[in-house]
N, C-alpha and C positions, 0 to 999 in steps of 0.2 A: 327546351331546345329553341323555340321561337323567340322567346326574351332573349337568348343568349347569342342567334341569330340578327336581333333586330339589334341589341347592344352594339356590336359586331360594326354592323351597317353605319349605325348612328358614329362611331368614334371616328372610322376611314371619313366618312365627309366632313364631322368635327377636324379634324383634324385635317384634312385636304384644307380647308376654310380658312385653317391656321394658318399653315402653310403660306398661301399667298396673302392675306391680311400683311403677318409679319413680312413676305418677301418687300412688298407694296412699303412696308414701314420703314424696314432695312435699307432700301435705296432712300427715301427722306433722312435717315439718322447716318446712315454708313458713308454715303456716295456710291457710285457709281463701279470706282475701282474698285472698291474694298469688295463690293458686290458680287464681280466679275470673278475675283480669286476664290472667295468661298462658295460660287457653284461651279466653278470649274474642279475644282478637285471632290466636288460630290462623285463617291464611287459608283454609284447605281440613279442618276438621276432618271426623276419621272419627264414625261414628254412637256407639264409647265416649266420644269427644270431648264429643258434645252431649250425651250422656247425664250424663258427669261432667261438663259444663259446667251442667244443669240442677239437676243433685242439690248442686254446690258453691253455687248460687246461693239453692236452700230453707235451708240449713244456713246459710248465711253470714246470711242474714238473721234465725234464729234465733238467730244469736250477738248480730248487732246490740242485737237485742232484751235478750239477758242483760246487754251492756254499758251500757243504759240504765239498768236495776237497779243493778248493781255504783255506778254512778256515783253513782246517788241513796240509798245506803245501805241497800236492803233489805234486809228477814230473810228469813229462810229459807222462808218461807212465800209469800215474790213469787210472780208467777204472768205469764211470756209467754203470750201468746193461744195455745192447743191445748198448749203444753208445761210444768207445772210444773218449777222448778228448784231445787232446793236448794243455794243459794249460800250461800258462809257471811259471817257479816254482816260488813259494811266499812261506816269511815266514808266520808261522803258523800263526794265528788272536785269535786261540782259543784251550785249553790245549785238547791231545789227550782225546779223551770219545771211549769205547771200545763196544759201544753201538751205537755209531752214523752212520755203516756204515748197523747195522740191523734197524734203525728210517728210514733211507733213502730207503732202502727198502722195507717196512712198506708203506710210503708215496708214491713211486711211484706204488702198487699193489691197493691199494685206491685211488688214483688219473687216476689213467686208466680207475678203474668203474666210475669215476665221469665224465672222458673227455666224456665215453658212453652214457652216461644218453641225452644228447642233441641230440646227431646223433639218437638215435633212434625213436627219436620226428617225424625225417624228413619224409615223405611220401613217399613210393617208386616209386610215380610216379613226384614226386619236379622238376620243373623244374628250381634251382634257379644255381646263378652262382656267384661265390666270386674269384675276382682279386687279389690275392697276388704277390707282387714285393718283390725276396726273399734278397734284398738287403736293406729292413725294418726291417727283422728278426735280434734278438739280443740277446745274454746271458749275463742277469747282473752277472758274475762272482763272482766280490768281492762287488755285493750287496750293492754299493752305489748308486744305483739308478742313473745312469750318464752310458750311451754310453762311452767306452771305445777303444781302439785302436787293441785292438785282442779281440772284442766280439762277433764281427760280427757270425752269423748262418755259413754261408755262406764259410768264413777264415775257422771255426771251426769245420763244415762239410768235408766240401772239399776234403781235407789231406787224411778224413779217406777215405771218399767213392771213392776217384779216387786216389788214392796213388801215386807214382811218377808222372803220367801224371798229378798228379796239379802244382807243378813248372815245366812243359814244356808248358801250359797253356799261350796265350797271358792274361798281367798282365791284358791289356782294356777289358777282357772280360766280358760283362753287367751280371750283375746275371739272374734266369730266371725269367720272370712272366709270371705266374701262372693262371688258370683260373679253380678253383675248382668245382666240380657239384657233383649230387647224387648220380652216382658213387663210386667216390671217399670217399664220406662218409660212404660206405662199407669196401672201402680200410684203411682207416684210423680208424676204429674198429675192422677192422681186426690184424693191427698193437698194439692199446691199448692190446689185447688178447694176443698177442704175447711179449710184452713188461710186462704184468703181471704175463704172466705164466712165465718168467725167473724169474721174483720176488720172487714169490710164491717160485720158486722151490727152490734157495738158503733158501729162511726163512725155509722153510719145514727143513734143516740141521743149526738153529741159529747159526749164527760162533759170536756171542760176547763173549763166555767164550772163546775159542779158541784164537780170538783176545788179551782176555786180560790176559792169558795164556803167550802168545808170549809177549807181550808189558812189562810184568812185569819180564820176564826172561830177556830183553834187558836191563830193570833200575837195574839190579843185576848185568849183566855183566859189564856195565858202573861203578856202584861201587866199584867191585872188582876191575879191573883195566881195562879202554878201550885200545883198540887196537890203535897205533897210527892212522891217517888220511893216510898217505903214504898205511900203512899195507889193511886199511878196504880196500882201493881202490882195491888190489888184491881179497879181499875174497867175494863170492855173498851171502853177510848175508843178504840183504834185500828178493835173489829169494827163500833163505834156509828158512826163516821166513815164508815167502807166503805158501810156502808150508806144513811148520809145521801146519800153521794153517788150510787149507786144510786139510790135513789128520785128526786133530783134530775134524773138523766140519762135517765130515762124518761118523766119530765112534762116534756117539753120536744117543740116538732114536730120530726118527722124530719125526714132526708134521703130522700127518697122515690126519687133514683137509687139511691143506696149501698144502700139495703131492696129495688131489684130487682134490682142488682149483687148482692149475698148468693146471693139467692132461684136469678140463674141460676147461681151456683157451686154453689151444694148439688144441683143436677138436674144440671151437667156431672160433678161427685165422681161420681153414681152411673152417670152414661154411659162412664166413663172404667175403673171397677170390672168392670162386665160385658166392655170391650174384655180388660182383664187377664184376670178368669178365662177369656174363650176363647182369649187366649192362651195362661196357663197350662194349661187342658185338653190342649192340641196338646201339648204337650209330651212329648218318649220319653227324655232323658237323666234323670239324675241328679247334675246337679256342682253341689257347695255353693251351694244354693237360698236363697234367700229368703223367700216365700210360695210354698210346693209343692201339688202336686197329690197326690191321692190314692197314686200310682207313687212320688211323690217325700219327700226328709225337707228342713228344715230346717236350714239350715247354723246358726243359732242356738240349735240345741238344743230350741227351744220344740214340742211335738210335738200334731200337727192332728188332730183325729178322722176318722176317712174321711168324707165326704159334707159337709166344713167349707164347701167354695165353693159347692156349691148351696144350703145352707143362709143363707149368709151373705147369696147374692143375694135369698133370698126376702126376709130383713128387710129389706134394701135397694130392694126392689121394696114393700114396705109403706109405707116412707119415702118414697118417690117417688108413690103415689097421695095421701099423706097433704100430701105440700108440693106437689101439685100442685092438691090440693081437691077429689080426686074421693071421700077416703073425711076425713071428720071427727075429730077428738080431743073424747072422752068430755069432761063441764064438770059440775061438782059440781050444779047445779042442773036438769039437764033428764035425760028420761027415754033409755033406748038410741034412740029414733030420731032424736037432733037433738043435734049437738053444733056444733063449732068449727070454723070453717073458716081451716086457718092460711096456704093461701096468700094470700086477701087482708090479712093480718096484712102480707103483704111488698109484694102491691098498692098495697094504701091506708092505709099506717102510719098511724097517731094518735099524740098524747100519751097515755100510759100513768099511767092515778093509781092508784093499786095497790089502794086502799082502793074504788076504785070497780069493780077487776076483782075482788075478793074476794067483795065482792057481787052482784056481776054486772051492776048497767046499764052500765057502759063496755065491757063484753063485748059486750053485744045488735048492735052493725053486725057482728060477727065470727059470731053464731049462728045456723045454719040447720039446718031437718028434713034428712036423708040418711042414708046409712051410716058408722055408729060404729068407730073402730079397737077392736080386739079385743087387740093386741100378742100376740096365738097364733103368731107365725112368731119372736117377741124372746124367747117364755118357751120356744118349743123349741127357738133356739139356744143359751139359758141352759143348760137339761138336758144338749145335748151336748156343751159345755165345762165342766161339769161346776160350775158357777155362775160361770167366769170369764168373762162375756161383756164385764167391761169390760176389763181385758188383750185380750181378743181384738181386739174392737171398734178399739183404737190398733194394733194390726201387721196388722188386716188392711183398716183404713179403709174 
């Protein structure tokens, strides 16, 4: 009965083992989407199930997002909502649409509630654990379903989150792996919150007339007569445009749902952050971590100051009285007792004229007497990462 017992034990972990090895291998050979459909229609998934079922579904919609780029020709300087990417330039695939960059936004603010839906299946007491090797991760870019030679996560990540220290990087340097837990399924809905509520807030100002505002004033100028190649080179019409449309997309009335749809992601982000670190506190192992506790390291090599999580929560409890309206943002024209109040900013959206917020009468329904932010809990987590608080700020949401 003990042999047949311990057999027993041995195959569920054998086999647990397998499980994520191949899940880890299937995203390297399948993609992303293929990934996505065959666990969602798992009937009985286990809690790494919906864990990797959530996390394929953030990531897949961040690829969505790069294969809008890809398509539309951008430089290297695009930019998907929370992720810059460094793709390298391709001609267009598909005629500009002045609508596709509010669809992509659209899809990744429904696609975040939808990575949710499985993590919050998980049990707060899960004891499960999912092996990811981030050298499997992949962005189908140009969406031919084929591994490419710059698609890698990892290449594509990289660059941004460790900036010049990635070409000083030894090139052999293995990617990490990963060992995911329940924790982390905090952390990583904390992020989807965070990644909607930037969504939200651009849609809450639709910049597609703006866009095609700009885009149609370009086919006019090109008509009349373009500028040689030599000449554009000197002139920064592409950063002039940006901004044209920018300003357009903020004097315009909001969406007054989508501005309190933002407002409650940015308050769930940081509800979801405190669930994590008191998870991660509990914590007594050590197996290739991903955001560790003070006991524990980092399977990605990035290495945390002792006392990072209580730290990190205090800014994050600064942000939370601040988007809630209990403490004010400083405003160039009024003294420490009377600044900004930015929750009704997500309240009661207005048209934004920029030249009248400069000055400040289009400010005045946003300004009341109260308590001034200080950023005293941002500038001492500055010190204790040593001035990288914005690296930190992206790995520890």
């Amino acid at each position: 009965m003990t042999i047949c017992r311990l057999a027993c034990a041995f195959a569920l972990v054998a086999g647990s083992a397998f499980a994520q090895t191949t899940l880890s291998a299937e995203i390297g050979t399948n993609g992303l989407a293929a990934t996505e459909l065959r666990l969602a229609a798992l009937p009985a998934p286990a809690d790494e199930d919906r864990f990797a079922l959530g996390a394929v579904r953030f990531l897949a919609a961040l690829e969505r997002g790069a294969q809008v780029q890809y398509a539309a020709g951008m430089p290297a300087t695009a930019m998907v909502p929370m992720l810059p990417l460094p793709l390298a330039e391709s001609p267009p695939t598909s005629p500009p649409d002045p609508a596709a960059f509010a669809r992509l936004l659209r899809d990744l603010s429904d696609s975040m509630a939808k990575a949710r839906e499985p993590l919050q299946q998980i049990a707060e007491g899960s004891d499960f654990g999912l092996t990811i090797d981030f050298a499997d991760l992949w962005f189908d870019l140009n969406a031919d379903g084929k591994r490419g030679e710059v698609e890698s996560v990892v290449d594509i990540a990289g660059p941004v989150v460790m900036g010049w220290e990635w070409a000083e990087r030894d090139p052999a340097t293995p990617a990490p792996v990963v060992r995911f837990d329940v924790a982390d399924a905090a952390w990583l809905a904390a992020y989807t919150h965070l990644v909607g509520g930037l969504a939200d807030t651009v849609l809450a100002y639709d910049p597609t007339e703006a866009i095609r505002t700009v885009m149609d004033s370009r086919a006019a100028f090109a008509d009349l007569s373009p500028l040689p190649d030599e000449v554009m080179a000197f002139f920064p019409t592409n950063d002039v445009d940006a901004i044209s449309v920018l300003l357009r997309m903020l004097d315009q009335t909001p969406d007054t749902a989508r501005a309190a749809q933002a407002h409650g992601n940015f308050l769930a982000m940081i509800a979801q952050n405190r669930v994590f670190w008191a998870r991660v506190a509990a914590e007594t192992d050590d197996n290739a971590e991903w955001v560790p506790n003070d006991r524990q390291a980092s399977a990605t090599g990035l290495v945390l100051p002792q006392g990072t999580g209580a730290a990190w929560l205090a800014v994050l409890g600064d942000v939370e009285t601040i988007l809630k309206g209990e403490v004010l943002l400083p405003f160039w024209r009024l003294g420490p007792d009377a600044g900004l109040n930015l929750a009704r900013l997500f309240s009661d959206p207005r048209p934004i004229d920029v030249a009248g917020w400069i000055q400040g009468a289009d400010a005045l329904p946003y300004l009341e007497k109260g308590r001034v932010a200080t950023g005293e809990q941002v500038m001492a987590f500055d010190d204790m990462v040593s001035g990288n608080s914005g690296l930190f700020a992206i790995f520890l949401n």
